[in-house]
N, CA and C atoms as an extended XYZ file, in Angstrom:
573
Properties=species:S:1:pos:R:3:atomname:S:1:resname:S:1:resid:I:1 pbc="F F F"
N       139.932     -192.894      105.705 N   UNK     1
C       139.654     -192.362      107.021 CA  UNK     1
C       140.169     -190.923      107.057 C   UNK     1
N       139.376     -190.130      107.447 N   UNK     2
C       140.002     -188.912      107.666 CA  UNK     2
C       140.149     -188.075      108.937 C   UNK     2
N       141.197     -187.231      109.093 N   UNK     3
C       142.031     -187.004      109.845 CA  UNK     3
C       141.175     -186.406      111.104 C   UNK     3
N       140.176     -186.102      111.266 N   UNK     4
C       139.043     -186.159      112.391 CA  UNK     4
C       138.800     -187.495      112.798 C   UNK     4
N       138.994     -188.287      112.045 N   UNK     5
C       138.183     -190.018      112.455 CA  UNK     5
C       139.514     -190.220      112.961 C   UNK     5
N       140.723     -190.093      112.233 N   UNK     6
C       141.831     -190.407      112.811 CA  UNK     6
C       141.770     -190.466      114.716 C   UNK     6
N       141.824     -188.747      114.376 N   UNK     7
C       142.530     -188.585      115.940 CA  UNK     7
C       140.909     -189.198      117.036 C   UNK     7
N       140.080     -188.853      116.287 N   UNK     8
C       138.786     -189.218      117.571 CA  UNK     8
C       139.363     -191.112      117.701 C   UNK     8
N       139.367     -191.373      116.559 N   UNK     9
C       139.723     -193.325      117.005 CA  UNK     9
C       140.799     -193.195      118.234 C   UNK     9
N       141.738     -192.542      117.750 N   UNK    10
C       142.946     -192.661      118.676 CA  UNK    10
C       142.862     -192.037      120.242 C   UNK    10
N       142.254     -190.850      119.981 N   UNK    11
C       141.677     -190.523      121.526 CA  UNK    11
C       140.646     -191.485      122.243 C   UNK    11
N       139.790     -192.281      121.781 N   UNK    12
C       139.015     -193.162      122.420 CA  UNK    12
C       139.714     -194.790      122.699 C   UNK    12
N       140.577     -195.366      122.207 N   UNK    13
C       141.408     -196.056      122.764 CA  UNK    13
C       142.582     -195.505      123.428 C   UNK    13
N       142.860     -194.533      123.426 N   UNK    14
C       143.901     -194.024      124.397 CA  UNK    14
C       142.761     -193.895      126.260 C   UNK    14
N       141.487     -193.251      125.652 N   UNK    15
C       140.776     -193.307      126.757 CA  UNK    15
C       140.506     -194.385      127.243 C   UNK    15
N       140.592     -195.456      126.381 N   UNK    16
C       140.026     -196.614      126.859 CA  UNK    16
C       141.068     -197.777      127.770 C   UNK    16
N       142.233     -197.150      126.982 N   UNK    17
C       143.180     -197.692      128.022 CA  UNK    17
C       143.640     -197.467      129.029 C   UNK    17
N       143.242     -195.781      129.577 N   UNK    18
C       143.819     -195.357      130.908 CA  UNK    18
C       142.182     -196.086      131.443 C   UNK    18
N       141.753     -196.328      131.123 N   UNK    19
C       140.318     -196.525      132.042 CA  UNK    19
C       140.462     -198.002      132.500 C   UNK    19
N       141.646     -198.917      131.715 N   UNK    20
C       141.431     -200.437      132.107 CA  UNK    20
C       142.564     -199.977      133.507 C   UNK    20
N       143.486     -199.014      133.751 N   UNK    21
C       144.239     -199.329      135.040 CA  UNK    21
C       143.659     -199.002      135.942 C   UNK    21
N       141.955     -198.443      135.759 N   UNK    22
C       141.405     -198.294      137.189 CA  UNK    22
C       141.288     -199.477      138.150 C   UNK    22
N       140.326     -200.672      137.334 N   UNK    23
C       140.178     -201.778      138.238 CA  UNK    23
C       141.087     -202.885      138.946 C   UNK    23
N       140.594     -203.801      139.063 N   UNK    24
C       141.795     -204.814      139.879 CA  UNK    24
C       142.398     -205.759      138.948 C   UNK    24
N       143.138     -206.018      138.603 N   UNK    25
C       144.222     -206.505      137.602 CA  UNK    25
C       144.570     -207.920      138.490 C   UNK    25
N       144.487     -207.996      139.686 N   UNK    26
C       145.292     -208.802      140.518 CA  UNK    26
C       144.406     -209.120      142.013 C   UNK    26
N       144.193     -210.397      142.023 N   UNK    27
C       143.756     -210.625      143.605 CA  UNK    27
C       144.477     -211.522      144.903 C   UNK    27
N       144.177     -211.179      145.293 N   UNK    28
C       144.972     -212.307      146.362 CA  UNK    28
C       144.821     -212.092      148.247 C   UNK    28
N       145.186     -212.790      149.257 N   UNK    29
C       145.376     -212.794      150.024 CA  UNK    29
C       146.406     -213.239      151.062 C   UNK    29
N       146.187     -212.566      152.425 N   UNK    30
C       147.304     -212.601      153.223 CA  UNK    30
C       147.178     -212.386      154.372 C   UNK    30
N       147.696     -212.608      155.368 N   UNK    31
C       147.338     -212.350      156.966 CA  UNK    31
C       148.057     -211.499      157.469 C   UNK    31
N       147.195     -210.959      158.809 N   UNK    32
C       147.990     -210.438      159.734 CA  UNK    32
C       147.872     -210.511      161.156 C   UNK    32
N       148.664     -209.784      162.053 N   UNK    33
C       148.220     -210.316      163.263 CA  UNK    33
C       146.782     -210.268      164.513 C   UNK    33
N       146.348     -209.297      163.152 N   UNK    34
C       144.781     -209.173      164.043 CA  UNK    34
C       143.998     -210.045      162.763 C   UNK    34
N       143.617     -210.374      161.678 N   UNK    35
C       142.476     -210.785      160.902 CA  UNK    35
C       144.016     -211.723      160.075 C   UNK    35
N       143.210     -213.259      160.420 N   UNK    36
C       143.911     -214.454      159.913 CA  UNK    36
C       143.299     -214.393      158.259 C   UNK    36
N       142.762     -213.667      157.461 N   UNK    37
C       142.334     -213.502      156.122 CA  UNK    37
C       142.669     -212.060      155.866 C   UNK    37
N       143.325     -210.927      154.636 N   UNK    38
C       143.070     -209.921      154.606 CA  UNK    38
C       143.188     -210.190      153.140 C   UNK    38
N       142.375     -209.610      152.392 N   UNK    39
C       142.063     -209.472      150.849 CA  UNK    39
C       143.438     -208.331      150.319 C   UNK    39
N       144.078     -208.581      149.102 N   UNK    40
C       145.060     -207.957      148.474 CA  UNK    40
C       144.454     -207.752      147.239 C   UNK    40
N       144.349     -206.473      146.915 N   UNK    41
C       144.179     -206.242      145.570 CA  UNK    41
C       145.261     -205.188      144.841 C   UNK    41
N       145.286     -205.108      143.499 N   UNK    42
C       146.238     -204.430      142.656 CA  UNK    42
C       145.938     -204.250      141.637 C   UNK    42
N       145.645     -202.727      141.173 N   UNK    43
C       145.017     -202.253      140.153 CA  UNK    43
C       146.033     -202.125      138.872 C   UNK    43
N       145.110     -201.572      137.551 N   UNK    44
C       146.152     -201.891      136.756 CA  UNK    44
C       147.236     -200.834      136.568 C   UNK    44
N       147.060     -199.757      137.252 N   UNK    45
C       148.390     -198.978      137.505 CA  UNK    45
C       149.488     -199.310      138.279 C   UNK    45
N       148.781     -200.595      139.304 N   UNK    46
C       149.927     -200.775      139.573 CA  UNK    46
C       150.853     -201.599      139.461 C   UNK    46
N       150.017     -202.821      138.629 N   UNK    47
C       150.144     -204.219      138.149 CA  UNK    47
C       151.164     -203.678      136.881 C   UNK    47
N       150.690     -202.722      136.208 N   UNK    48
C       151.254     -202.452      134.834 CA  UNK    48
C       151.368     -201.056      134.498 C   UNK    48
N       152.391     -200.145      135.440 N   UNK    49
C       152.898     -198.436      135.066 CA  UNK    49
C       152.906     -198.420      133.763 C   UNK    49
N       153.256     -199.043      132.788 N   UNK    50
C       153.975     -198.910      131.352 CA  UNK    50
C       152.515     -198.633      130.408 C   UNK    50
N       151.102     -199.134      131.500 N   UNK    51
C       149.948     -199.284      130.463 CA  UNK    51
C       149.514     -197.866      130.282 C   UNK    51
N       149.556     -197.149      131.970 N   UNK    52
C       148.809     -195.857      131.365 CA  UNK    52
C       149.853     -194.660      131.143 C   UNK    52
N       150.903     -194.976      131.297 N   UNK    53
C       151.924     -194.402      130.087 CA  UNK    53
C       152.094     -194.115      128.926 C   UNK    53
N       152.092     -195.433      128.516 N   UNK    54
C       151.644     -195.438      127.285 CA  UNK    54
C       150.070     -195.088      126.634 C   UNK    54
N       148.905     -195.123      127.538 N   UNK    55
C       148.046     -194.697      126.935 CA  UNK    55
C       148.346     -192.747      127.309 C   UNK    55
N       148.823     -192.630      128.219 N   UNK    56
C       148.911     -190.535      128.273 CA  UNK    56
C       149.731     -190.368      126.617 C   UNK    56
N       150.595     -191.037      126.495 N   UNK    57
C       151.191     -190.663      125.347 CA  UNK    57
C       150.726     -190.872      123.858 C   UNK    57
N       149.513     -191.908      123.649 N   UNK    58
C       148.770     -192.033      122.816 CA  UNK    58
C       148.014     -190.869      122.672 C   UNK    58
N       147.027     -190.549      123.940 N   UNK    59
C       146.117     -189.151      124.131 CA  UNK    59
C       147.135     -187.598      123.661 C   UNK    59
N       148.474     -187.569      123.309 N   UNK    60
C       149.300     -186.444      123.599 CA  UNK    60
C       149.739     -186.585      121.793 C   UNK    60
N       149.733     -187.740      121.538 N   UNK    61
C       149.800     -188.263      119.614 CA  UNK    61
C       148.670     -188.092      119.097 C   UNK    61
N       148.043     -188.313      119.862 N   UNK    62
C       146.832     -188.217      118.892 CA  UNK    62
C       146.469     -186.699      118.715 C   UNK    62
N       146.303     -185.538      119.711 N   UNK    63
C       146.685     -184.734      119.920 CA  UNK    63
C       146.881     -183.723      118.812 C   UNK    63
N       148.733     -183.983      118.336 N   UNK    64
C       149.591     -183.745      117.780 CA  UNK    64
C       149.513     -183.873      116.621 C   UNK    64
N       148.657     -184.815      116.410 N   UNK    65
C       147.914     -185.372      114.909 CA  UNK    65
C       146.768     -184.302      114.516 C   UNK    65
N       145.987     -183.832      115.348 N   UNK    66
C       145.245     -182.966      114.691 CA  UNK    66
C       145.843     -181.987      114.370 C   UNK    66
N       147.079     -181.428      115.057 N   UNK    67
C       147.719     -179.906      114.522 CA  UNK    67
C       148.611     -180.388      113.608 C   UNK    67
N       149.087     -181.103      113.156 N   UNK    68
C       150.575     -181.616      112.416 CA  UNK    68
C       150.285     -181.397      111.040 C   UNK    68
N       151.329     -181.496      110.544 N   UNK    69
C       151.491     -181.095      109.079 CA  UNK    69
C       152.000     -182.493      108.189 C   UNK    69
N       152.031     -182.542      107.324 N   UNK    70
C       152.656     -184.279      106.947 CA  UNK    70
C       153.808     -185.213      107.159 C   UNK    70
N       154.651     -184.338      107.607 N   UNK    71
C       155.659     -184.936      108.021 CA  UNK    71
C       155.486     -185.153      109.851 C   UNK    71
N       154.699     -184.347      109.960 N   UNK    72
C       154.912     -183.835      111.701 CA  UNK    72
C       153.237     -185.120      112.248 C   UNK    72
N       152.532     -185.487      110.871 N   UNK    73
C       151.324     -186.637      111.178 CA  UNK    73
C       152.019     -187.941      111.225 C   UNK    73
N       152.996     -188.111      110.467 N   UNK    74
C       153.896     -189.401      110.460 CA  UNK    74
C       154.785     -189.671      111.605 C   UNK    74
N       155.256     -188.291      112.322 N   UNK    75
C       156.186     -188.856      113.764 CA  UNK    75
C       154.941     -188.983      114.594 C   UNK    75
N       153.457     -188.577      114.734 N   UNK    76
C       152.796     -188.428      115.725 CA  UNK    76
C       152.067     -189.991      115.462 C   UNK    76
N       152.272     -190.509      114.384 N   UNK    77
C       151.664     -191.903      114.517 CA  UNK    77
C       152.257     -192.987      114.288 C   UNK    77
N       153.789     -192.353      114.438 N   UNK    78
C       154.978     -193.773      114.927 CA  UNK    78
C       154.657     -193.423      116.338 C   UNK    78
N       155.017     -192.109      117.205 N   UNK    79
C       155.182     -192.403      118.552 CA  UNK    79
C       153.261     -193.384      119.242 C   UNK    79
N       152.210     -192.773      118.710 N   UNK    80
C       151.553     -193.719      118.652 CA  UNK    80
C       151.730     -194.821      118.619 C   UNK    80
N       152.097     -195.142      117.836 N   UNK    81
C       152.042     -196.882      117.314 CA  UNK    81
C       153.078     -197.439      118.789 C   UNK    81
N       154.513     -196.478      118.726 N   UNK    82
C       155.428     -196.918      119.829 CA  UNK    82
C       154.641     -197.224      121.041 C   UNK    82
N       153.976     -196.429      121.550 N   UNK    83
C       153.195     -196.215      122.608 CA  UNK    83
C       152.166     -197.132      122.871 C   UNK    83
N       151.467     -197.441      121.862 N   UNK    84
C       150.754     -198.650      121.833 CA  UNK    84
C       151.207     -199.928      122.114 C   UNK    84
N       152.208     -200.088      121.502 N   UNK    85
C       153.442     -201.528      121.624 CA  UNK    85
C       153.812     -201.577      122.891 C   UNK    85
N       154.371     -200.467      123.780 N   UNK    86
C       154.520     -200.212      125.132 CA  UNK    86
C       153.254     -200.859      126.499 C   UNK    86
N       151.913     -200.547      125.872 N   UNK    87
C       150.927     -200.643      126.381 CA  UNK    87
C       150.955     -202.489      126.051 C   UNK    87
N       150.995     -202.643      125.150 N   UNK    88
C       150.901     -204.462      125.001 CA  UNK    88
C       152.160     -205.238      125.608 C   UNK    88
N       152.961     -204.551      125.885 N   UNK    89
C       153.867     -205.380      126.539 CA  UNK    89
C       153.972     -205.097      128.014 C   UNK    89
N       153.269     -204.287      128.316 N   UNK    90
C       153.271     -204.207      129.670 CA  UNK    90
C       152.043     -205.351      130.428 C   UNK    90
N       150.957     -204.991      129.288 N   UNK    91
C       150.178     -205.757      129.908 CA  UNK    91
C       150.041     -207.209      129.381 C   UNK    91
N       150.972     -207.530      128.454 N   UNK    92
C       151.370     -208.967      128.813 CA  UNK    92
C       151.812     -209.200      129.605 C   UNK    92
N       153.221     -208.794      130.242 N   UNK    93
C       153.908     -208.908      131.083 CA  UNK    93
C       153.486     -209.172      132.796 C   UNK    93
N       152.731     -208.746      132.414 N   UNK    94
C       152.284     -208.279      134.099 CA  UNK    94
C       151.513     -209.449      134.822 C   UNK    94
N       150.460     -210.458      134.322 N   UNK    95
C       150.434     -212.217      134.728 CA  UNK    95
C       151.647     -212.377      135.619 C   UNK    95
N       152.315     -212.399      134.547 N   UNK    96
C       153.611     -213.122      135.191 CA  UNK    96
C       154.285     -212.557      136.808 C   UNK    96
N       154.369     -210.986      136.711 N   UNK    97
C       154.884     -210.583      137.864 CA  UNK    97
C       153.587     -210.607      138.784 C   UNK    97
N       152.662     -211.335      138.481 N   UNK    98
C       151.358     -210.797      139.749 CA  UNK    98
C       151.401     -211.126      141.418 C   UNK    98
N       152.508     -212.427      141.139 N   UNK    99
C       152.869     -212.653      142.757 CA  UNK    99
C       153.667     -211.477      143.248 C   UNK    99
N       155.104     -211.212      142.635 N   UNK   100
C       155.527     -210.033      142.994 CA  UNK   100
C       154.508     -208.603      143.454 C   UNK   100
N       154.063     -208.216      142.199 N   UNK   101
C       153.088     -207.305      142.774 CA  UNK   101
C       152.360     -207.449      143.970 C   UNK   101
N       151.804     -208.429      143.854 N   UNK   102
C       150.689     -208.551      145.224 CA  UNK   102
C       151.498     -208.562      146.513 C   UNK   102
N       152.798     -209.342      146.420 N   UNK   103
C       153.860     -209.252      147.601 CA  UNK   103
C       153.979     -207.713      147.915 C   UNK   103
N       153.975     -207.055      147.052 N   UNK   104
C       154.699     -205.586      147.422 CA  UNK   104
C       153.164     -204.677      147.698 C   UNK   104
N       152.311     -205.054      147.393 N   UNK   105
C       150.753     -204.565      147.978 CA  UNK   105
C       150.485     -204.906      149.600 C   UNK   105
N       150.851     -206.165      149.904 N   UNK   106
C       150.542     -206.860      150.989 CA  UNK   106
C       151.958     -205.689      151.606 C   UNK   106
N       152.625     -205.914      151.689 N   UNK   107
C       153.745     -205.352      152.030 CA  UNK   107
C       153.150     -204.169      152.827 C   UNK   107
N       153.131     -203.011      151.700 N   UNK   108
C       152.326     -202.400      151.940 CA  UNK   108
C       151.219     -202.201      152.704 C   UNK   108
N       150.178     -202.841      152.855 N   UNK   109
C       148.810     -203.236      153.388 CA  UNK   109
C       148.849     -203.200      155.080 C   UNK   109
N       149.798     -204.287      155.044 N   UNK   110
C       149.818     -204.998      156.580 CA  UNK   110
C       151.266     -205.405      156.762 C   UNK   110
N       151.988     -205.016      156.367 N   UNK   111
C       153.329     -205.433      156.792 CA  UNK   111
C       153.728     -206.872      156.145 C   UNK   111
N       153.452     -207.832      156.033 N   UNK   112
C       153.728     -208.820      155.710 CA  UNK   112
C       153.502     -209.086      154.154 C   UNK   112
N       155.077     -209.808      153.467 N   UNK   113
C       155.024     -210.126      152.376 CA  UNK   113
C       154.296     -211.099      151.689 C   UNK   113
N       153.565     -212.403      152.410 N   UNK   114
C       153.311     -213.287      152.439 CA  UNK   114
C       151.854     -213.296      151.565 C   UNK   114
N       151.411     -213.533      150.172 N   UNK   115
C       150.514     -214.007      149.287 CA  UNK   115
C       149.913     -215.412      149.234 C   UNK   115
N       148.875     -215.656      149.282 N   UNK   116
C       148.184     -216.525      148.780 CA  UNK   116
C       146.944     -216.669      147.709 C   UNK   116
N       146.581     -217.732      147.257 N   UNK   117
C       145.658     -217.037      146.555 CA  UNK   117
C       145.540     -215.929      145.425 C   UNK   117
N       146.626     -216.196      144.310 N   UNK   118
C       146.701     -214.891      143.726 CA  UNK   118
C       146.017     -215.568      142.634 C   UNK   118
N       145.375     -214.847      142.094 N   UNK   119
C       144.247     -214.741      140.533 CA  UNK   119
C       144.395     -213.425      140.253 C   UNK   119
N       144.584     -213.735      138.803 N   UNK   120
C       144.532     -212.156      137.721 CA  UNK   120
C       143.515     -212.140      136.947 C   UNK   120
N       142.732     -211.257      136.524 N   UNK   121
C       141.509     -210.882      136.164 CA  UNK   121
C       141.651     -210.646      134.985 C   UNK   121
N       140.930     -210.552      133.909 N   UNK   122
C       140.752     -210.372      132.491 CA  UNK   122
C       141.415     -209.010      132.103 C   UNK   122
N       141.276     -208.063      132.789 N   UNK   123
C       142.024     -206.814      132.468 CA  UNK   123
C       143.513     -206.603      131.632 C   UNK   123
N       144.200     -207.432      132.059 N   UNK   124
C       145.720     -207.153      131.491 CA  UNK   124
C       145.301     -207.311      130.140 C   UNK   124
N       144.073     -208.464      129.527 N   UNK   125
C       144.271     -208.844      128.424 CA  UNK   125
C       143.340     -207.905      127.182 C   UNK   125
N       142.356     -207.007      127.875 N   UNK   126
C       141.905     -206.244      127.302 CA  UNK   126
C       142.408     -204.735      127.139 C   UNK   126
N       143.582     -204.526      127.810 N   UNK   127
C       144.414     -203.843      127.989 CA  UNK   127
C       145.654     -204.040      127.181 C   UNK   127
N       145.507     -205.499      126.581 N   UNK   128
C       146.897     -205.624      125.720 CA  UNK   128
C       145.938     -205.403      123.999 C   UNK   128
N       144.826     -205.648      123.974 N   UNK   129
C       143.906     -205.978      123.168 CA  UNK   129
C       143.779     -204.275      122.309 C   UNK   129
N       143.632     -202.881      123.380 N   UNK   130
C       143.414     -201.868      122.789 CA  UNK   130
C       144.453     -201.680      122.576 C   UNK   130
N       145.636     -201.934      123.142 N   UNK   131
C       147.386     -201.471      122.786 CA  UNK   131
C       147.850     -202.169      121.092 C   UNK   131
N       147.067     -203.146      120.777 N   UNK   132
C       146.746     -203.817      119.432 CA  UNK   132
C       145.881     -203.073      118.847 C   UNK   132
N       144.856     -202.393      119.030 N   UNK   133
C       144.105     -201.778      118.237 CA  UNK   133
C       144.810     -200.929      117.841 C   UNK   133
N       145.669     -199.722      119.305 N   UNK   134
C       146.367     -198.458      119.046 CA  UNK   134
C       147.270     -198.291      118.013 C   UNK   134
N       147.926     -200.093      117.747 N   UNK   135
C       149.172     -200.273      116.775 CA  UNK   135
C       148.302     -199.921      115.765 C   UNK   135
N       147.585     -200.971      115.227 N   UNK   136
C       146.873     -201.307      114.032 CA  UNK   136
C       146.140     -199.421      113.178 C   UNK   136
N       145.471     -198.774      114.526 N   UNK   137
C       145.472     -197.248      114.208 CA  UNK   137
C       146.020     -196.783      113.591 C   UNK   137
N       147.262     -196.958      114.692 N   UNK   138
C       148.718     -196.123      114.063 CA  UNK   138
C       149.358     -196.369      112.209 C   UNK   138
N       148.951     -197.862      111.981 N   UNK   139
C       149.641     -198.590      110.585 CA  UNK   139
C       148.766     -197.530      109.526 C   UNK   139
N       147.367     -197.586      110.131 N   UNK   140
C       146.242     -196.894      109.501 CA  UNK   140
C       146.586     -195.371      109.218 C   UNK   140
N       146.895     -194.795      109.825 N   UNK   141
C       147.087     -193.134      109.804 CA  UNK   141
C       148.377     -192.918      109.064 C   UNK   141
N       149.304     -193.973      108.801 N   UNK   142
C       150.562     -193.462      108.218 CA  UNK   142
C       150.182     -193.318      107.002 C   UNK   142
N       149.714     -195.052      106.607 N   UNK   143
C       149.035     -195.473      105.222 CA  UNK   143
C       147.833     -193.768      104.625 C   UNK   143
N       146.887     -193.991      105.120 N   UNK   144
C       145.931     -192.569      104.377 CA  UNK   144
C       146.214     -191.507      104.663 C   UNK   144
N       147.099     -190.937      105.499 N   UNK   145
C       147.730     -189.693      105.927 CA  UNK   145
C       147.696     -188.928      104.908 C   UNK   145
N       148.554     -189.909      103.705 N   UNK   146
C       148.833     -189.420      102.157 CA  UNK   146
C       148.073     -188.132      101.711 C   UNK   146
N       146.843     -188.580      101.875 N   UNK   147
C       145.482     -188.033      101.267 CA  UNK   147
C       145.058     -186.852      102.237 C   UNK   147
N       145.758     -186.297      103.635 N   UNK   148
C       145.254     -185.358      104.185 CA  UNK   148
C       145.688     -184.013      103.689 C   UNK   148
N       145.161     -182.905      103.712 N   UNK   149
C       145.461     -181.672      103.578 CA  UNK   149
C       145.981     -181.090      104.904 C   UNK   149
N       147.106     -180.430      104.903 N   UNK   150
C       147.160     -179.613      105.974 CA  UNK   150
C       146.415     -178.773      106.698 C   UNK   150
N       146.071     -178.875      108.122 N   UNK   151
C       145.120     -178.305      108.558 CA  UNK   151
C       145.415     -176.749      108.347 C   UNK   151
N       146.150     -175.642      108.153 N   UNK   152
C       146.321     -174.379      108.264 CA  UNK   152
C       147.366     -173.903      106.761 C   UNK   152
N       146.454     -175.143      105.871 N   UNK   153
C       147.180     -174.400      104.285 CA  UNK   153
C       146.047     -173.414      103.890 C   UNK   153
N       144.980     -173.142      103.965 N   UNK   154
C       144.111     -171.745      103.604 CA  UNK   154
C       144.928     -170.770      104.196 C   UNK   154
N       145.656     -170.609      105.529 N   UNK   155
C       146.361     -169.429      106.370 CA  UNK   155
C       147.880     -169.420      105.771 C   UNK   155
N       148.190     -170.478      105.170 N   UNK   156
C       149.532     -170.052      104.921 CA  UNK   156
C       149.690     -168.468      103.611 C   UNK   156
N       150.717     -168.139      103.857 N   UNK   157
C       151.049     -166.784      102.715 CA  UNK   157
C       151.463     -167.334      101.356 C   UNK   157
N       150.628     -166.599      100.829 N   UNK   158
C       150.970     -166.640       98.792 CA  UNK   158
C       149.159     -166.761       98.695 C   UNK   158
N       149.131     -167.355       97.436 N   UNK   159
C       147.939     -167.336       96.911 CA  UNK   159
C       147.468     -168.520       97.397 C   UNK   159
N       146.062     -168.767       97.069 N   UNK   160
C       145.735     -170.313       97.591 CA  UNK   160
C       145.545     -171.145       95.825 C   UNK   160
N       145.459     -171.996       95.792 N   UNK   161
C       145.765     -172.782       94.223 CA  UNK   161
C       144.254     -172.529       93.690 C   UNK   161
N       144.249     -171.733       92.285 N   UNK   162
C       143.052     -171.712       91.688 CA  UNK   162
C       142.484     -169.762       91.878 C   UNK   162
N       143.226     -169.324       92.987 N   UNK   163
C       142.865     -167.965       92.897 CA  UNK   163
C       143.418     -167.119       92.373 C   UNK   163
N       143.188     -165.732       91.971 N   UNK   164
C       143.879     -164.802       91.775 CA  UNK   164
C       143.999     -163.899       92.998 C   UNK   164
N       145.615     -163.408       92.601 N   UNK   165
C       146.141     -162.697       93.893 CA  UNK   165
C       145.772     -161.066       93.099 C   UNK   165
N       145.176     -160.483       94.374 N   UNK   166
C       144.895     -158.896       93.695 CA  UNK   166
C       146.063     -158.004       94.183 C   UNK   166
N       146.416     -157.113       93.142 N   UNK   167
C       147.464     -156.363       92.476 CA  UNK   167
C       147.423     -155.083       93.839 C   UNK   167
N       148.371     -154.735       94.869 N   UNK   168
C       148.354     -153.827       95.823 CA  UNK   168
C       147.866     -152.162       95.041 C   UNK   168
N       147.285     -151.787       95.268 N   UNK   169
C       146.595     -150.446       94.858 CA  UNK   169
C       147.949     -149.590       95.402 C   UNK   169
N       147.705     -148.328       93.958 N   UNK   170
C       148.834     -147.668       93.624 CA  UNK   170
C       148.736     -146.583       94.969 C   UNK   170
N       149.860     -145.989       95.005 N   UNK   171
C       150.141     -144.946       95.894 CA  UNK   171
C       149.321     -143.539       95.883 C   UNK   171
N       148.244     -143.423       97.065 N   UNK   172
C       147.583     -142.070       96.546 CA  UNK   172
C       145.909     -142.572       95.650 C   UNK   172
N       145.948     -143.587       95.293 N   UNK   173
C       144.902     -144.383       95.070 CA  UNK   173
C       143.701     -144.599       95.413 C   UNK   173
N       142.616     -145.297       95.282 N   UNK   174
C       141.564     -145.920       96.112 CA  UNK   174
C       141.391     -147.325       96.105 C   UNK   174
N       141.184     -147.852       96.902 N   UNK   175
C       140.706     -149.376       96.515 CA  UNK   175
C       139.055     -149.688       96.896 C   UNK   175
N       138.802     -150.219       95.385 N   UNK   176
C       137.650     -150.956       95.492 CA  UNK   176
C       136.876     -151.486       96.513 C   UNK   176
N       135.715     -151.057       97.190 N   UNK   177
C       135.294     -152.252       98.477 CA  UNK   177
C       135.205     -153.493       98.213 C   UNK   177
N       134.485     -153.962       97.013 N   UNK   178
C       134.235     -155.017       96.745 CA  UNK   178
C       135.795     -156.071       96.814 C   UNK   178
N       136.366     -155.813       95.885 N   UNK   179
C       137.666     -155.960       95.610 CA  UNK   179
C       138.116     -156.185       96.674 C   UNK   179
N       138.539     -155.257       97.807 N   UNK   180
C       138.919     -155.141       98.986 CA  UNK   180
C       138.465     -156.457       99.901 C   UNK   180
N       136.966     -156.517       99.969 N   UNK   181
C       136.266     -157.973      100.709 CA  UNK   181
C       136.814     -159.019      100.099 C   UNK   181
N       136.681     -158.695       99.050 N   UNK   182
C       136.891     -160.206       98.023 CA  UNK   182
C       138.421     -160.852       98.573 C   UNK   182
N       139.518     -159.578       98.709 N   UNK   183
C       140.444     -160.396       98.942 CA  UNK   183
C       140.531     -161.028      100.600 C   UNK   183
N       139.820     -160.253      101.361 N   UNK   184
C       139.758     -160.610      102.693 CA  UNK   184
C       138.843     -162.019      102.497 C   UNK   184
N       137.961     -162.270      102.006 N   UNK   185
C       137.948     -163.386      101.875 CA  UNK   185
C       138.538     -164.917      101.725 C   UNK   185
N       139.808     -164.081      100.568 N   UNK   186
C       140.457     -164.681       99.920 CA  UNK   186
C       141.381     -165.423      101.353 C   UNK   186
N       141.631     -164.948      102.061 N   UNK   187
C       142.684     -164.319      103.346 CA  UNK   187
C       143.674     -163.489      102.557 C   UNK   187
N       143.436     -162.639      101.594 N   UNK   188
C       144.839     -161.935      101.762 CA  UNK   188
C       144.698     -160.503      102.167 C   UNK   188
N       145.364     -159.828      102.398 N   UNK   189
C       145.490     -158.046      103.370 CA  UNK   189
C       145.354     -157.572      102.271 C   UNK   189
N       143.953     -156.496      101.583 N   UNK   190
C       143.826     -156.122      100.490 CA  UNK   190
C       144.703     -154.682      101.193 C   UNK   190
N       145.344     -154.241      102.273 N   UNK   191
C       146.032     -153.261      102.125 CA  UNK   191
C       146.985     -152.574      101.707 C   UNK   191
């Protein structure tokens, strides 16, 4: 895989995970003193902060991965991987607190803490599902990293491997045009 496929994989499950805290994660109901039914819902930002957290910080690794250098591709796809793990445990987690949540929605809503009716929607689990992919990414990019070239070794200073470096023209001198292009080509300052 290379380091374009890298970061595009990783930016599209990072996208894909801020996109699962749009919908409703959580349903339920509750009353109040004008409408004996009021519908409670709770999206997955709010069911699960830790999900699109962790996906901003995937989008910010992955990122970091296209500019990084080999050592600097290996911290950007542990904090990945971290970030991903973050994202799966949040949205495991979050089933469990869904009465809480919805209590503190209703709360919110209409004053009253009082839930019934709570059902959680498929979301948490496709949300724990890309936070598994993000890991599995991450295992991926450390492993073939090996094989990447640094993105800005043509710009670094010295020669590049396989060329010849041309000899600075003497004092009072002329330099060659050709010569001259050739090394601007090369990237080096035929001046």
């Amino acid at each position: 895989m290379s380091r374009r496929t890298s970061v595009l994989a990783l930016l599209a499950v990072a996208v894909a995970i801020l996109a699962t805290t749009a919908p409703a994660w959580m349903r339920g109901r509750t009353s109040s003193a004008v409408e004996a039914v009021v519908p409670v819902v709770a999206a997955g930002g709010e069911a699960a902060p830790g999900v699109a957290a962790g996906g901003l910080v995937v989008v910010a690794a992955a990122l970091a991965l296209a500019l990084a250098r080999r050592a600097g591709v290996v911290v950007a796809a542990v904090v990945a991987g971290l970030a991903s793990v973050l994202v799966v445990v949040s949205a495991v987690s979050a089933p469990a607190r869904a009465h809480t949540v919805l209590s503190s929605a209703a709360r919110a809503q209409v004053g009253v803490g009082r839930v019934d009716g709570v059902v959680v929607t498929a979301w948490p689990w496709v949300a724990a599902a890309l936070g598994a992919l993000g890991v599995a990414l991450a295992v991926v990019v450390v492993v073939v990293s090996r094989r990447w070239r640094g993105p800005s070794a043509r710009h670094d200073s010295g020669a590049v491997a396989g060329s010849a470096v041309a000899a600075p023209p003497e004092p009072g001198g002329t330099v060659d045009p050709g010569s001259a292009w050739d090394a601007l080509s090369r990237g080096e300052d035929p001046t």
